[in-house]
SEZAVO-691434 format. One line per 2 residues: their letters; for each residue x, y, z of N, C-alpha, C, O. Coordinates in Angstrom, 3 decimals, padded with zeros to 6 digits. Layout:
A = X/Y/Z/X/Y/Z/X/Y/Z/X/Y/Z; ... $
***
This chain:
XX = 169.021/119.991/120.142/168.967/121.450/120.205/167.850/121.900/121.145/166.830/121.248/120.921; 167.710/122.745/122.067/167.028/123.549/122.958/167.119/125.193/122.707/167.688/126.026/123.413 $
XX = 166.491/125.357/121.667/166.772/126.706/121.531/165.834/128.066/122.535/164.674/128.219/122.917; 167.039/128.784/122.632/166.260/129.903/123.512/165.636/130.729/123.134/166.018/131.188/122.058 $
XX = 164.148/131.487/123.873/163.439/132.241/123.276/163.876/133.497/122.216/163.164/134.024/121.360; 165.360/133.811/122.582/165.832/134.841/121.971/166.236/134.294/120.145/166.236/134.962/119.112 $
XX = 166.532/132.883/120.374/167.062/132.651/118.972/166.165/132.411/118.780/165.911/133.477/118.219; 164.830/131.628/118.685/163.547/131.513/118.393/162.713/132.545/117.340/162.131/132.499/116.256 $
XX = 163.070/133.544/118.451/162.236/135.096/118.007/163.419/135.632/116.801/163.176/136.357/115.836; 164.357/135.211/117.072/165.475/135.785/115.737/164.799/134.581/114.455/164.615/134.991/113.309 $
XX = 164.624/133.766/114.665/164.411/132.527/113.283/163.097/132.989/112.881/162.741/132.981/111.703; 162.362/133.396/113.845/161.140/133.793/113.524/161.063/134.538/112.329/160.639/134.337/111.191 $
XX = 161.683/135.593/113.029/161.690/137.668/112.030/162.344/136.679/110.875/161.678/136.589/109.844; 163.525/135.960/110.938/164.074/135.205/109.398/163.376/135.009/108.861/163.456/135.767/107.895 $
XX = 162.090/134.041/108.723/161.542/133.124/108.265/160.279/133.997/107.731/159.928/133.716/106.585; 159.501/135.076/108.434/158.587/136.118/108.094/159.348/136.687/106.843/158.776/136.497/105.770 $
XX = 160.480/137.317/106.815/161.529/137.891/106.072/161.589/137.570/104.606/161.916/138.279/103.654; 160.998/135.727/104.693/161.480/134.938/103.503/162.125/134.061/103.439/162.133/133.396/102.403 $
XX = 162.985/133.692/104.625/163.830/133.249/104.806/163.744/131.807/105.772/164.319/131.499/106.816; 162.574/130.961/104.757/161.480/129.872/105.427/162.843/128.630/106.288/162.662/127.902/107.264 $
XX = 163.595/128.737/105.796/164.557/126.934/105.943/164.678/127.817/107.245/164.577/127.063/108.214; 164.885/129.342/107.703/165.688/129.540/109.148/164.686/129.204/110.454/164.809/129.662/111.590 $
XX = 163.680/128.290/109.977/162.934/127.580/111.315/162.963/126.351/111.193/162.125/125.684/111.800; 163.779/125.829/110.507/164.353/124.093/110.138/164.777/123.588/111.844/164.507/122.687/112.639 $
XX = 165.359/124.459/111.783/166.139/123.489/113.613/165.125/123.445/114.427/164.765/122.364/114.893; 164.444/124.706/114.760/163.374/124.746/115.241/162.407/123.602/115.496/162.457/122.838/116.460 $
XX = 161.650/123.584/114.652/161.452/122.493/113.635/161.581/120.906/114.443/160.847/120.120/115.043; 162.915/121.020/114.046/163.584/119.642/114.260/163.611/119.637/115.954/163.443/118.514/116.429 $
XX = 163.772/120.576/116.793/164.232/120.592/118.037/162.323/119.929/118.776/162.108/119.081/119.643; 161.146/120.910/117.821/159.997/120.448/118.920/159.412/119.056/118.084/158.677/118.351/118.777 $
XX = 159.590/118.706/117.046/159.174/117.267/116.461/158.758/115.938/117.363/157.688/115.340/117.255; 159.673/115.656/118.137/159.564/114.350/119.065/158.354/114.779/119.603/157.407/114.106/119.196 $
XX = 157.994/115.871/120.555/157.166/116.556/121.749/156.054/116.238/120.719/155.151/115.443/120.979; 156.155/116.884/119.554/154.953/117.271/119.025/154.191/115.826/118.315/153.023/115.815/117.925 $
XX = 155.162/114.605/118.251/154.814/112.958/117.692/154.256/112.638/118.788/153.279/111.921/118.570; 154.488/112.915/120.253/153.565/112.367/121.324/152.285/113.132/121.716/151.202/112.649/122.049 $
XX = 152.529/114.023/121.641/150.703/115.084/121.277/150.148/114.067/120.655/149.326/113.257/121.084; 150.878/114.192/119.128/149.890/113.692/118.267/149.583/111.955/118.552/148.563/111.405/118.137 $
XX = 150.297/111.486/119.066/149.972/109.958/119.441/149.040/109.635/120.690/148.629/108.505/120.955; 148.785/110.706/121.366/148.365/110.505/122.956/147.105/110.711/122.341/146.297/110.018/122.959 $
XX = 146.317/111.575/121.054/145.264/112.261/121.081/144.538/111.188/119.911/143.417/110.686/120.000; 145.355/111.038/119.000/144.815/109.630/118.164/144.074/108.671/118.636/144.590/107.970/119.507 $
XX = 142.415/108.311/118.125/141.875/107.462/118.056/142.230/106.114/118.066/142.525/105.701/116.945; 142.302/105.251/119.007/143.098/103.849/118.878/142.617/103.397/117.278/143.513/103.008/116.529 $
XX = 141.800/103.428/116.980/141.057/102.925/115.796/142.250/103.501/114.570/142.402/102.901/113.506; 142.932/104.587/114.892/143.509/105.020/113.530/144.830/105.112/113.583/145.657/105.547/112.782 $
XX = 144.934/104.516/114.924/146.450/104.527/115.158/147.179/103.483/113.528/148.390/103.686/113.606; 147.045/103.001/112.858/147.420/102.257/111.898/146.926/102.679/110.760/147.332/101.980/109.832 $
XX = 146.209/103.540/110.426/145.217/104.257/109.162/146.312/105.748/109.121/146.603/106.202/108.015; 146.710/106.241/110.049/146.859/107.994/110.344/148.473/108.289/110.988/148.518/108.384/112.214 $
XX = 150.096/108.472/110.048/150.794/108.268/110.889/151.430/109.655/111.689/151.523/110.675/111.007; 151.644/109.679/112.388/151.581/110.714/114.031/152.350/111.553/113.000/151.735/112.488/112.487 $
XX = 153.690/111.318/112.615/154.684/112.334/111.748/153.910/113.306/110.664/153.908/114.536/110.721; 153.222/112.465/109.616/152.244/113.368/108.884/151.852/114.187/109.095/152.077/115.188/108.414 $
XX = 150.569/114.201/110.802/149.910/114.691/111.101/150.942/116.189/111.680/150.483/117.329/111.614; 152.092/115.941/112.122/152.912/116.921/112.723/153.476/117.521/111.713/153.869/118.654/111.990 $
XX = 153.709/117.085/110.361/153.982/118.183/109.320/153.457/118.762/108.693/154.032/119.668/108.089; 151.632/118.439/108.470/151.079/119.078/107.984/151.062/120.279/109.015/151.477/121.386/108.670 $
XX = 150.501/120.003/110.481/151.065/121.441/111.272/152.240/122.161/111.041/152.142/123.388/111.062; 153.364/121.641/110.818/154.269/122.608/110.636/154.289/123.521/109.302/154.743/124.648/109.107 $
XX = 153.429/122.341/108.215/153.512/123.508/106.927/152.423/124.876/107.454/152.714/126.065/107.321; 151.296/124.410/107.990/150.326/125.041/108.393/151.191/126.702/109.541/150.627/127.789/109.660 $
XX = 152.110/126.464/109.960/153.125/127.327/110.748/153.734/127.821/109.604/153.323/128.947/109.324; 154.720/127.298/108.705/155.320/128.052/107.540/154.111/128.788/106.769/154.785/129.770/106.458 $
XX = 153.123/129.010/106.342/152.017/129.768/105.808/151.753/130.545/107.230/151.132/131.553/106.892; 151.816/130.555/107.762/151.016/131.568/108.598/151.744/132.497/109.809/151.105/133.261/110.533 $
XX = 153.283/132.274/109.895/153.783/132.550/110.505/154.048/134.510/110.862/154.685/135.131/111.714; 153.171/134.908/109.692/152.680/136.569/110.123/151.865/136.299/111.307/152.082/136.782/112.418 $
XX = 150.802/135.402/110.968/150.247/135.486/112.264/150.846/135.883/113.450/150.747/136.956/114.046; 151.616/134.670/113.775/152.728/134.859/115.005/152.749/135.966/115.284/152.209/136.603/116.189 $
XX = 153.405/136.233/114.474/154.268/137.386/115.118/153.906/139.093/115.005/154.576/140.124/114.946; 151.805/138.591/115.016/151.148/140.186/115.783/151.465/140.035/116.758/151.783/141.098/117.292 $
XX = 151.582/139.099/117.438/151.105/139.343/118.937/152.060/137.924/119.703/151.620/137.301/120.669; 153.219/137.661/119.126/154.229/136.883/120.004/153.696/136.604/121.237/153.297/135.462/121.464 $
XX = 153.611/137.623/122.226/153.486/138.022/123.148/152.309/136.569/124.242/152.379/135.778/125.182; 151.603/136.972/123.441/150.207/136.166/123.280/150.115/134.285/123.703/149.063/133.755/124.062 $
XX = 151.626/133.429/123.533/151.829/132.610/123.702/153.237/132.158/123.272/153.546/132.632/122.179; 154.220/131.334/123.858/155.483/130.805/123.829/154.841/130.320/121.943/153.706/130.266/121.470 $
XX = 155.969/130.103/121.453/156.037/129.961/120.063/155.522/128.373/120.146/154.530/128.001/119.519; 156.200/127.605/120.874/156.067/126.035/121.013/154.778/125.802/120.872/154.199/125.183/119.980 $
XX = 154.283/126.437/121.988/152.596/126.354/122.131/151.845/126.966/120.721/150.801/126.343/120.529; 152.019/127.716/119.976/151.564/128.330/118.923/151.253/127.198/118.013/150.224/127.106/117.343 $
XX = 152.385/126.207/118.053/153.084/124.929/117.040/152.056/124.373/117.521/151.113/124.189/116.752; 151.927/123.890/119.114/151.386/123.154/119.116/149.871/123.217/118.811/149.198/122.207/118.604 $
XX = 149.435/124.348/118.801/147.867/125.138/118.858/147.532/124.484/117.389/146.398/124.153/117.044; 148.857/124.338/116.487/147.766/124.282/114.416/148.414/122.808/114.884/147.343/122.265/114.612 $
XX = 149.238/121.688/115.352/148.982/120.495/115.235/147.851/119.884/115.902/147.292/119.027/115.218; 147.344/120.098/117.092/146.442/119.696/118.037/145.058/119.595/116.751/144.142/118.778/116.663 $
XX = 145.369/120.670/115.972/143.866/121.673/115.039/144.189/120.105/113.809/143.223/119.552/113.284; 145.045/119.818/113.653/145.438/118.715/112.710/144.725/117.526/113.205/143.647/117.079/112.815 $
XX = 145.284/117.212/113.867/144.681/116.030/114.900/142.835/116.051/115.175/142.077/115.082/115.222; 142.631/116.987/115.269/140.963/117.047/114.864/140.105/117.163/114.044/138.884/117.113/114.189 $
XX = 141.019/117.404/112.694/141.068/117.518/111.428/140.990/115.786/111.297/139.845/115.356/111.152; 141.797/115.037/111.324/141.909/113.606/111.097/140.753/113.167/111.796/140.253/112.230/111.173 $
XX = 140.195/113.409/112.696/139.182/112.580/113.008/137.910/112.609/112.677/137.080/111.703/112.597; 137.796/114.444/112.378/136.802/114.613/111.357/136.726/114.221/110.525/135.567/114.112/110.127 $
XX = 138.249/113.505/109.250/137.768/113.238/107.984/137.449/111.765/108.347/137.070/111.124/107.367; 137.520/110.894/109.785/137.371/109.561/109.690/136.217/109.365/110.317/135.597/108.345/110.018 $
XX = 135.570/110.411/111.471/134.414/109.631/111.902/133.333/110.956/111.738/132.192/111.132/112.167; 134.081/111.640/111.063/132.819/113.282/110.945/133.145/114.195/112.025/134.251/114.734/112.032 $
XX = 132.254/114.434/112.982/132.101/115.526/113.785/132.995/114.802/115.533/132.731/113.872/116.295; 134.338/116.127/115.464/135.371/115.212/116.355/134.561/114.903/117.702/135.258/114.510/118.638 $
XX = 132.877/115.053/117.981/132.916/114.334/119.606/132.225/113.496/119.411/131.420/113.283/120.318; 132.146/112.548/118.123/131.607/111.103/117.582/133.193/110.224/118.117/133.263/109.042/118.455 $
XX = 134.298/111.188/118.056/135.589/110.094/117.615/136.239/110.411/119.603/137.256/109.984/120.149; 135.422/111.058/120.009/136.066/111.115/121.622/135.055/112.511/122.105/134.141/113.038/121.471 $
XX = 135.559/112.828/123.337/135.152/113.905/124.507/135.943/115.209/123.739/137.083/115.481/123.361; 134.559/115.849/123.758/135.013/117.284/123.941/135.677/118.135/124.689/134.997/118.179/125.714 $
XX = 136.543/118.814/124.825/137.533/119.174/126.054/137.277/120.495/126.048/138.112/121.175/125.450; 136.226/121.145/126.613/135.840/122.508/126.351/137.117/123.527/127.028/137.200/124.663/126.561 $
XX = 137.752/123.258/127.735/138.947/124.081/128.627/139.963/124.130/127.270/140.923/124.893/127.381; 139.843/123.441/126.105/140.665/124.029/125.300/140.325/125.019/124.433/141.158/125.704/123.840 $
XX = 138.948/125.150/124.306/138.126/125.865/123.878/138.020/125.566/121.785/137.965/126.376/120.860; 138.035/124.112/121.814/137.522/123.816/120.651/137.453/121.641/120.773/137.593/120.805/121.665 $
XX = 137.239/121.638/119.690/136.851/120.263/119.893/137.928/119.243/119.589/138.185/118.829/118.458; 138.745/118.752/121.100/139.650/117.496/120.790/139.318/116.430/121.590/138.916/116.518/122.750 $
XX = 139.574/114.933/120.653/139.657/114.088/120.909/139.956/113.566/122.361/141.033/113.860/122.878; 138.733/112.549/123.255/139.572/112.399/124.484/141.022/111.643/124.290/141.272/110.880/123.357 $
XX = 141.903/111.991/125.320/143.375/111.282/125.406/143.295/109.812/125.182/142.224/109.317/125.533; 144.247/108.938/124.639/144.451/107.354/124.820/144.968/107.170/125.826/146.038/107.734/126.051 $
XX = 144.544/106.551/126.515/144.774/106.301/128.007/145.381/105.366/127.918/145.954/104.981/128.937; 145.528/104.578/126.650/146.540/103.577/127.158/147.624/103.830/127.276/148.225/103.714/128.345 $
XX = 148.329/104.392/125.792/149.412/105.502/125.812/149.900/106.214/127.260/150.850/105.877/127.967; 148.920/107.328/127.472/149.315/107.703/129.250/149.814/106.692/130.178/150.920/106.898/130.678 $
XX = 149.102/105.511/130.523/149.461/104.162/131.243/150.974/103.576/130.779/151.892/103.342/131.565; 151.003/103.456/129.820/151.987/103.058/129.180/153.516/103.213/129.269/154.462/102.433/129.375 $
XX = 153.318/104.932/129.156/154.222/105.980/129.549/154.826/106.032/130.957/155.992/106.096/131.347; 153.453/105.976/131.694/153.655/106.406/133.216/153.904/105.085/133.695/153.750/105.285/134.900 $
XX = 154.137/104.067/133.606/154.358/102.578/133.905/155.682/102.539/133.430/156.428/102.007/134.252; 156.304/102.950/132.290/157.949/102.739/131.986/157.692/101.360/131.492/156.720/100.631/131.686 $
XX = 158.766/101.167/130.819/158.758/100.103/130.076/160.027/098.966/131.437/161.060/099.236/132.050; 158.914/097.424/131.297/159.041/096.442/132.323/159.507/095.377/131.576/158.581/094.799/131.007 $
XX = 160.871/094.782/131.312/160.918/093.728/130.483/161.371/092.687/130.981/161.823/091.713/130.379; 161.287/092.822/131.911/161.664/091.119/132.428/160.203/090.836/132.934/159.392/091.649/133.377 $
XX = 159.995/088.745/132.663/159.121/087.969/132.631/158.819/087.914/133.527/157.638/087.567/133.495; 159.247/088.086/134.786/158.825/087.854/136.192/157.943/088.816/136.236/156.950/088.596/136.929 $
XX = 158.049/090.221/135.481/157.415/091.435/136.057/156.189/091.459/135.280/155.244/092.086/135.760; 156.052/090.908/134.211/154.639/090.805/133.204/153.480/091.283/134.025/152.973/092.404/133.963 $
XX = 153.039/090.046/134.991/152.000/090.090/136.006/151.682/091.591/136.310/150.694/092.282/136.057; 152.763/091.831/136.888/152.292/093.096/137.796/152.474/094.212/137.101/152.431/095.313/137.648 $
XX = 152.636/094.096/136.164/152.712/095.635/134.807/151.175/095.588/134.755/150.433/096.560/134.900; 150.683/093.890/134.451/149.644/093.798/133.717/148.359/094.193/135.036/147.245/094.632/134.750 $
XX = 148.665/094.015/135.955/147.807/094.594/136.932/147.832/095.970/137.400/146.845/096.619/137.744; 149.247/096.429/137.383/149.338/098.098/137.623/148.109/098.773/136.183/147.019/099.338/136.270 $
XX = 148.885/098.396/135.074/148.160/098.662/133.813/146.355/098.928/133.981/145.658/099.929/133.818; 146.066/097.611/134.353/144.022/097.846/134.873/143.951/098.975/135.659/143.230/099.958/135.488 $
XX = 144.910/098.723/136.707/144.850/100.078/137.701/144.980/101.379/137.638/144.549/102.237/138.409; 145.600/101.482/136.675/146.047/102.891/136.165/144.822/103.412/135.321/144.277/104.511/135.431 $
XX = 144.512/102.402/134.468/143.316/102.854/133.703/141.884/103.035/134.209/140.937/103.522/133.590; 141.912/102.488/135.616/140.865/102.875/136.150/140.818/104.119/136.964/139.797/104.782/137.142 $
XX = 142.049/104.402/137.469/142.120/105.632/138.129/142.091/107.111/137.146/141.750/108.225/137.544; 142.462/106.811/136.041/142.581/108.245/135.111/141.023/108.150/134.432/140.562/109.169/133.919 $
XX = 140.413/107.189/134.443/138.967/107.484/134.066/138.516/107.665/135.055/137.479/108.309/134.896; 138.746/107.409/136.291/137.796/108.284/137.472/138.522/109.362/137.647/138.389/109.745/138.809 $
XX = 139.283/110.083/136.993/140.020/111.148/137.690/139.117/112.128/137.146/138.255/111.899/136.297; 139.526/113.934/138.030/138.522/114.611/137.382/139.132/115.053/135.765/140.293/114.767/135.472 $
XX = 138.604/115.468/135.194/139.039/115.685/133.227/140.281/116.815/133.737/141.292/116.458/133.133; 140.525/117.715/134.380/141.660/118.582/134.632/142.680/118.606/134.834/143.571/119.377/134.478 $
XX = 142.659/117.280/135.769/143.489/116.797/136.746/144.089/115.915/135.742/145.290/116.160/135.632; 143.478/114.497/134.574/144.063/113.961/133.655/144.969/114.928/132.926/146.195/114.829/132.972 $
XX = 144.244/115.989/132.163/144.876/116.591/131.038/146.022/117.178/131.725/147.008/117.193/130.988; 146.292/117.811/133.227/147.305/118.189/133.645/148.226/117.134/133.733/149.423/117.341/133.534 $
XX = 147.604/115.561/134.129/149.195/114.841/133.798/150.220/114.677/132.340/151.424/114.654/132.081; 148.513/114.554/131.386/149.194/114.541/130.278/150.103/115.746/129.833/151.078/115.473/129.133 $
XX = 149.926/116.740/130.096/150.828/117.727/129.997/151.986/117.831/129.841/152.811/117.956/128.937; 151.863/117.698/131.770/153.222/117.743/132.720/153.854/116.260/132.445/154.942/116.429/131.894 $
XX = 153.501/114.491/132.671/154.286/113.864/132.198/154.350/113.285/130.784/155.448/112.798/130.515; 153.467/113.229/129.860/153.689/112.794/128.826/154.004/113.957/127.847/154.942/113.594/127.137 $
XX = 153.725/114.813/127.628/154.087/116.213/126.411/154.936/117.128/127.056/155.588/117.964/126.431; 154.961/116.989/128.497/156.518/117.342/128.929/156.853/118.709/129.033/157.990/119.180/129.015 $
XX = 155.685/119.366/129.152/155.048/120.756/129.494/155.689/121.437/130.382/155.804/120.560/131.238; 156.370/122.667/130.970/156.287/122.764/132.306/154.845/123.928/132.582/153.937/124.410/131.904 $
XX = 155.378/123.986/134.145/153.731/123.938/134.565/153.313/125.229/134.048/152.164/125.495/133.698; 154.338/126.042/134.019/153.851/127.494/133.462/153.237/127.132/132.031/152.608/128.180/131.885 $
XX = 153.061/126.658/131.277/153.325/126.286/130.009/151.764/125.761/130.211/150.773/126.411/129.879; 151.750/124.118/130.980/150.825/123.814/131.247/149.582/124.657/132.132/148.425/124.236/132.128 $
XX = 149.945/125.758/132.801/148.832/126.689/133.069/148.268/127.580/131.696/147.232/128.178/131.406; 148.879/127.449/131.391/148.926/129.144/129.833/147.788/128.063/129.168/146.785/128.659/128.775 $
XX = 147.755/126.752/128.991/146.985/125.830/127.943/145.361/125.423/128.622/144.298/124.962/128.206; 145.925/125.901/129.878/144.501/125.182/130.386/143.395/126.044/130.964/142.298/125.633/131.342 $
XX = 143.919/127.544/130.985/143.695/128.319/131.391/143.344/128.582/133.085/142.237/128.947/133.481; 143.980/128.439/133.566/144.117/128.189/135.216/145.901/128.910/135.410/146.863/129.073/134.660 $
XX = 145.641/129.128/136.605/147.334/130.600/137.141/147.798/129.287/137.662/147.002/128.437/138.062; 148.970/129.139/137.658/150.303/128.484/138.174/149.873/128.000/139.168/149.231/126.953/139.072 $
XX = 150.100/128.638/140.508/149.674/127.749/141.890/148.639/126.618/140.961/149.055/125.559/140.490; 147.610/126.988/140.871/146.170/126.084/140.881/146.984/124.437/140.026/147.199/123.294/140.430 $
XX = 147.211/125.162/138.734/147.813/123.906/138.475/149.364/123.044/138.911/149.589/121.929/138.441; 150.115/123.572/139.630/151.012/123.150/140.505/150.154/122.183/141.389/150.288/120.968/141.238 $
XX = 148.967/122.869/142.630/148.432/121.863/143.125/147.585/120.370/142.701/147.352/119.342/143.337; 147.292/120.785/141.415/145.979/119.872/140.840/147.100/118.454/140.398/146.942/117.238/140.504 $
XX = 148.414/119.420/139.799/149.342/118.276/139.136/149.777/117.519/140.212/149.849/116.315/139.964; 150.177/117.954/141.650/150.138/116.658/142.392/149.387/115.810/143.126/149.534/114.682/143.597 $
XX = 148.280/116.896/143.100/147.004/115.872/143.997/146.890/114.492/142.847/146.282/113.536/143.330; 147.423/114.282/141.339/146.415/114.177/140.620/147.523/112.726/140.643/147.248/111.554/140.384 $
XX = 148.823/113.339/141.055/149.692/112.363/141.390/149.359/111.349/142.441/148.965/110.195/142.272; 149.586/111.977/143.533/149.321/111.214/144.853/147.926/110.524/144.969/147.758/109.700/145.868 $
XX = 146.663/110.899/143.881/146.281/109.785/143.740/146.104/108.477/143.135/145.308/107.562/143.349; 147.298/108.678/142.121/147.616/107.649/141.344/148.536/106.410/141.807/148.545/105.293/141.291 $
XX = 149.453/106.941/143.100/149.954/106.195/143.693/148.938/105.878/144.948/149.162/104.919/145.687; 147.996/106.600/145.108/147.090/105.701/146.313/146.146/104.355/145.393/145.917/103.268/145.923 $
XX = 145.706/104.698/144.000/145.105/103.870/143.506/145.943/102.630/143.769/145.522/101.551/144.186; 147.041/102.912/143.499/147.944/101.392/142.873/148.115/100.556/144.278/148.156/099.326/144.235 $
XX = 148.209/101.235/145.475/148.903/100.741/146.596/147.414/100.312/147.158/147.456/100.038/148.357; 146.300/100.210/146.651/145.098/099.662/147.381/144.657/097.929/146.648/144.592/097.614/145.459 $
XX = 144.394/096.997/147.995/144.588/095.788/147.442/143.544/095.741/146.565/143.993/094.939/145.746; 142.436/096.054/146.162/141.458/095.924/145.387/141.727/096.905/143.718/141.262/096.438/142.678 $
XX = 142.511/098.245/143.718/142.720/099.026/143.115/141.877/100.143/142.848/141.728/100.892/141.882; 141.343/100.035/144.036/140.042/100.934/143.915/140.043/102.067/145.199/140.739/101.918/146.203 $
XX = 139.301/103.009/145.015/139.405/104.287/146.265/138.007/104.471/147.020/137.884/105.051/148.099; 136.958/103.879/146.274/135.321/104.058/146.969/134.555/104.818/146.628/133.329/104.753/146.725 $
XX = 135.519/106.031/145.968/134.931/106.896/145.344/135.305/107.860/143.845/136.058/107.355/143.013; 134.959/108.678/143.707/135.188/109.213/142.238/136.287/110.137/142.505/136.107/110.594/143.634 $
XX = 137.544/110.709/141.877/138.160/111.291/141.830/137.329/112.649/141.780/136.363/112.598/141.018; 137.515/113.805/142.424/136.595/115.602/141.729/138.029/116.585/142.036/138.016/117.790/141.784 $
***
C-alpha cells in the first residue's frame, strides 16, 4: 500500500474521531521504512538486547495517543515524518535506558535538534554494497567494505546523514530537506557530491583521497 496524502489526512480525522484501527494500513504501509531507521541508528552493542520492531511500535502507540497533536498543525510536516519524529525519540529512549545520557551511546546530531545516536555505518556499507554472494566476489566486497567505511567517516556529518536518508530510509529529497533543515537545491547538491565521492574513494588504489571530506 502507498497511500496518498489525501487518504492519509482522511484516516487521520478517523482515528482523532475514535476511530483508532482506521490508521492500521497506514501503519502497515510505513513499518519496513520505519525497521531501517530504527536499525541504522541502533548501537551495534544492542543490536541483540533491543528488537528494531518493538522499538517501531512503541512509536506507533506513542502516534495513537497523541495523534491530536497532529493534526494542530498537519501542515507543519508530511505525516510519515511526524511517525518518524516519536520513533527516532524511541530509539534514544533505548539508549538512554542502556548507556544513560544518548551522547555516551554515539554523536550528537545537533541538525536534528535533539540527541541521536551516531548512524551504524556498517549497516549503511552494507546496504550501499548490495548483497555479493558468490565466492569469487568475497575479496572485493571485503575490501570495498574497509573502503566505504573509511570514506563515510571522513565524510562531512551532512553529507552522511543525507545519504542515509536518500539511500537507506528512502527519503525523497524534499522530505530529506524538511529533516535536515536545509531548501532542496542545497540538499540535491550535497546528496551527490556526497555520492561522487564515494565512488572516487572506491576507484583509488590505496582507498584513500589525501584529504578530509568538508
Amino acid at each position: 500500500m502507498n497511500p496518498t496524502p489525501s487518504e492519509v489526512m482522511a484516516r487521520i480525522e478517523r482515528a482523532a474521531a475514535g476511530e483508532l484501527s482506521a490508521l492500521d494500513p497506514i501503519f502497515t504501509a510505513y513499518r519496513d521504512r520505519l525497521i531501517r531507521l530504527v536499525t541504522i541508528r541502533l548501537d551495534p552493542r544492542l543490536q541483540r538486547r533491543v528488537d528494531a520492531s518493538d522499538v517501531v511500535q512503541e512509536g506507533l502507540v506513542d502516534a495513537w495517543g497523541r495523534i491530536g497533536e497532529y493534526l494542530a498543525d498537519p501542515s507543519r510536516m508530511p505525516f510519515y515524518l511526524w511517525i518518524r519524529f516519536l520513533v527516532r525519540q524511541r530509539v534514544a529512549d533505548a539508549h538512554r535506558r542502556h548507556f544513560g545520557a544518548a551522547r555516551n551511546a554515539g554523536k550528537e546530531i545537533s541538525l536534528y535538534r535533539s540527541d541521536m545516536p551516531e548512524v551504524n555505518t556498517a549497516a549503511l556499507v552494507a546496504h550501499l554494497l548490495g548483497h555479493i554472494t558468490s565466492p569469487s566476489e568475497a575479496a572485493i566486497r571485503a575490501e570495498r567494505s574497509i573502503r566505504l567505511q573509511e570514506a563515510l567517516s571522513a565524510m562531512d556529518e551532512i553529507d552522511r546523514e543525507i545519504l542515509v536518508l536518500r539511500h537507506y530510509e528512502q527519503l525523497s529529497n524534499g522530505d530529506a530537506a524538511l529533516v535536515l533543515g536545509l531548501d532542496k537545491s542545497a540538499t540535491s547538491k550535497r546528496y551527490i557530491r556526497a555520492l561522487l565521492r564515494l565512488k572516487e574513494h572506491l576507484r583509488k588504489p590505496d582507498g584513500t583521497t589525501g584529504e578530509r571530506y568538508s
